[in-house]
N, C-alpha and C positions, 0 to 999 in steps of 0.2 A: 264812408258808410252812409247809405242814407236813410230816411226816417222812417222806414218801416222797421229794417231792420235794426235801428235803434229802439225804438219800441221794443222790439220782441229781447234785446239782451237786456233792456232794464225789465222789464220783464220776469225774465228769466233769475235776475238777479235780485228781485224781491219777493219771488215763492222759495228761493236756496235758505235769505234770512228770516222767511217766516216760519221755513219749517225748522231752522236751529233754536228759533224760539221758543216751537212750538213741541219739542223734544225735550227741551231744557225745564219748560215749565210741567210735563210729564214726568221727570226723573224725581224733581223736587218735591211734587205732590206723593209719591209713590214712596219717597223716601219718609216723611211727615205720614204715612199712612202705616207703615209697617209698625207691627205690636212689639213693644218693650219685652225686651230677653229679662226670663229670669235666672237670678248667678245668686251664688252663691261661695264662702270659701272656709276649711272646717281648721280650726286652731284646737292643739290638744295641751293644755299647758301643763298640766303631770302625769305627763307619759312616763311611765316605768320604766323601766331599763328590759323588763321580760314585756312588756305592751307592745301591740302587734304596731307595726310601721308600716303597712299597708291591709288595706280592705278592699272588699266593692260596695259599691253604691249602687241598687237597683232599685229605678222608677217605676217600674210596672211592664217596662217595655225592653230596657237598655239596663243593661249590667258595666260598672265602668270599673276599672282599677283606679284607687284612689291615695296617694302618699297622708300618712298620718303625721307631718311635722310638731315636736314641742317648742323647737325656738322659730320659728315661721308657721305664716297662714300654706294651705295647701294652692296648688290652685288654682283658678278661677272656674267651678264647675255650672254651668248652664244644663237648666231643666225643663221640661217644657212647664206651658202655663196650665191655669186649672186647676182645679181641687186635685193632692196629687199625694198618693203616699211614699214616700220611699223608707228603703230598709238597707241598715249596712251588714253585712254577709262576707265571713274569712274567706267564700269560695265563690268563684263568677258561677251567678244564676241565669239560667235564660229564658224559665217559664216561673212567673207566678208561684205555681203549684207546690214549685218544687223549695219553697222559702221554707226555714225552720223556722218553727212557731212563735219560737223565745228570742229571735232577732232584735236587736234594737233597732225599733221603727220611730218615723214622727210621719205628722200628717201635716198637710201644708191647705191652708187657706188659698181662697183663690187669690185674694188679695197679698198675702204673702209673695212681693215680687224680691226683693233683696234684703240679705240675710245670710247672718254666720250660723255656722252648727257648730254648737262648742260641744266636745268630745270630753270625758271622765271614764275613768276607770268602775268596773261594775264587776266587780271577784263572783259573784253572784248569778252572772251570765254566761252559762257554760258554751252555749254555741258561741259568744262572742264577748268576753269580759269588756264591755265597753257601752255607755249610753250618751242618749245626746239629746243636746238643747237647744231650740231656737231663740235667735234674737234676731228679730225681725223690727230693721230699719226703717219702716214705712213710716210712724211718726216722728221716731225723734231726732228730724234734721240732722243729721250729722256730714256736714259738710265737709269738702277737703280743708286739711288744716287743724280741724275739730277733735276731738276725745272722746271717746265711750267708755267711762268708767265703770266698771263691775266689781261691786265689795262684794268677796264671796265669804266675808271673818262675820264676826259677832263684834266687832272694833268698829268705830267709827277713824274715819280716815283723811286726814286732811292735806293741803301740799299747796308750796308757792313754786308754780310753776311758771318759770323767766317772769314775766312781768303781770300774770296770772295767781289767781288763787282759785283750791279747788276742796271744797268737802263731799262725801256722801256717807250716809249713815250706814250702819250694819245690814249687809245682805239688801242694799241697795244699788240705784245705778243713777252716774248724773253725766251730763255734757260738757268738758271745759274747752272754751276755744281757744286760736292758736295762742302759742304763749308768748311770741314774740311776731312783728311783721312779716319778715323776711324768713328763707331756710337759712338753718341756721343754730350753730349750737346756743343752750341756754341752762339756767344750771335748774336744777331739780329735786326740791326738797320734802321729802314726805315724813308726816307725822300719825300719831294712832292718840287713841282718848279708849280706856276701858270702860263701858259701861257710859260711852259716851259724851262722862264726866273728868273734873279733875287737868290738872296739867298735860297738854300736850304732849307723846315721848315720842324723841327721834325713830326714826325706822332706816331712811338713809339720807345721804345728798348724792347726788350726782349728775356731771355733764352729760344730755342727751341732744338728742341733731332733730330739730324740725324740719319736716320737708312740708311746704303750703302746698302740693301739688296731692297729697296723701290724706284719705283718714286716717285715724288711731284707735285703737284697740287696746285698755288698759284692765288688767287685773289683777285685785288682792285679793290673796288664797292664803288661805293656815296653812305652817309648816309643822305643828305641833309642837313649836319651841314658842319662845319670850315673843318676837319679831316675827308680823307676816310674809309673804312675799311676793312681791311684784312683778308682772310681767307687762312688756309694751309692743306693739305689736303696728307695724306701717303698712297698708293696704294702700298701697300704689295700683291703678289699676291705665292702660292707655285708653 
């Protein structure tokens, strides 16, 4: 070979790697540049036994069929961004217009990017016995591993969770982190105070499985007996 036409293959051979790099830093930028999905996912934790097991969920745009789980989150539903209202409806809607009045709606901040709709019973709503409530994740860290405790009692609620301790007072919400390092089971002890006061009283114990990979989702609800009752809930997401 001689040196011309070596020249022309080195050449050749550093516009092939300038332009893999010059591709590669276009993907990367593009990728850092696209806007954060918003998701959401809806838990009904006393679904009735006569409580509808599916709905739709219409944005304004899109009407989606939605599963109404009580021992699971539904899930993962992505909406778009923006001030956004949406409305849940026993029947797929395709216009606006055509939404019944008394629907149970919520209204979504712009800012509201991630976030559960908790689901209740509402005997009260004849288009749709059922209303709902945000909890919107944006400040209170809750990280994989972590807890979002919701006292939905008039009790105040405590618990030594593995190697963790956890209170929140009546009709509050607190954070507890993982309770142990690893996934992994740990045992789990919850207690009640009436009036906030007085001796701690049992409510239960029990082995439950951490996954560090997962948030959690905990809540105490009235059962209208002595003892409230708990539910926990693992939002694993890929």
């Amino acid at each position: 070979m001689n040196s011309l036409s070596f020249l022309r293959l080195a050449t050749c051979i550093a516009c092939i790697v300038a332009n893999h790099h010059l591709s590669a830093v276009v993907e990367s930028t593009t990728g850092i540049e696209k806007p954060n999905k918003r998701t959401c996912r809806i838990v009904f934790t006393e679904r009735h036994k006569d409580a509808p097991k599916f709905a739709y969920l219409f944005d304004g745009k899109e009407s989606r069929r939605i599963r109404l789980p009580s021992t699971n989150f539904s899930e993962v539903i992505e909406l778009c961004t923006g001030e956004l209202s949406i409305t849940m409806t026993p029947t797929e809607i395709n216009d606006s217009k055509n939404l019944p009045l008394d629907a149970p709606k919520l209204t979504l901040r712009e800012s509201v990017q991630d976030f559960y709709i908790l689901v209740s019973s509402d005997p009260a709503n004849s288009t749709l016995p059922l209303k709902m409530r945000i909890v919107d994740l944006a400040d209170k860290k809750l990280k994989p591993g972590y807890t979002l405790w919701i006292n939905q009692t008039d009790l105040r609620i405590s618990a030594k969770l593995g190697e963790k301790e956890m209170s929140v007072a009546p009709g509050g919400e607190t954070i507890s982190k993982d309770p142990i390092s690893i996934s992994g089971y740990y045992k789990a002890k919850f207690h009640y105070q009436t009036n906030s006061e007085g001796k701690p009283l049992k409510i239960t114990e029990q082995q439950w499985w951490h996954d560090t990979d997962s948030r959690h989702l905990g809540f105490i609800v009235n059962t209208g007996g002595r003892l409230p009752k708990i539910y926990f809930y693992r939002d694993f997401r890929q």
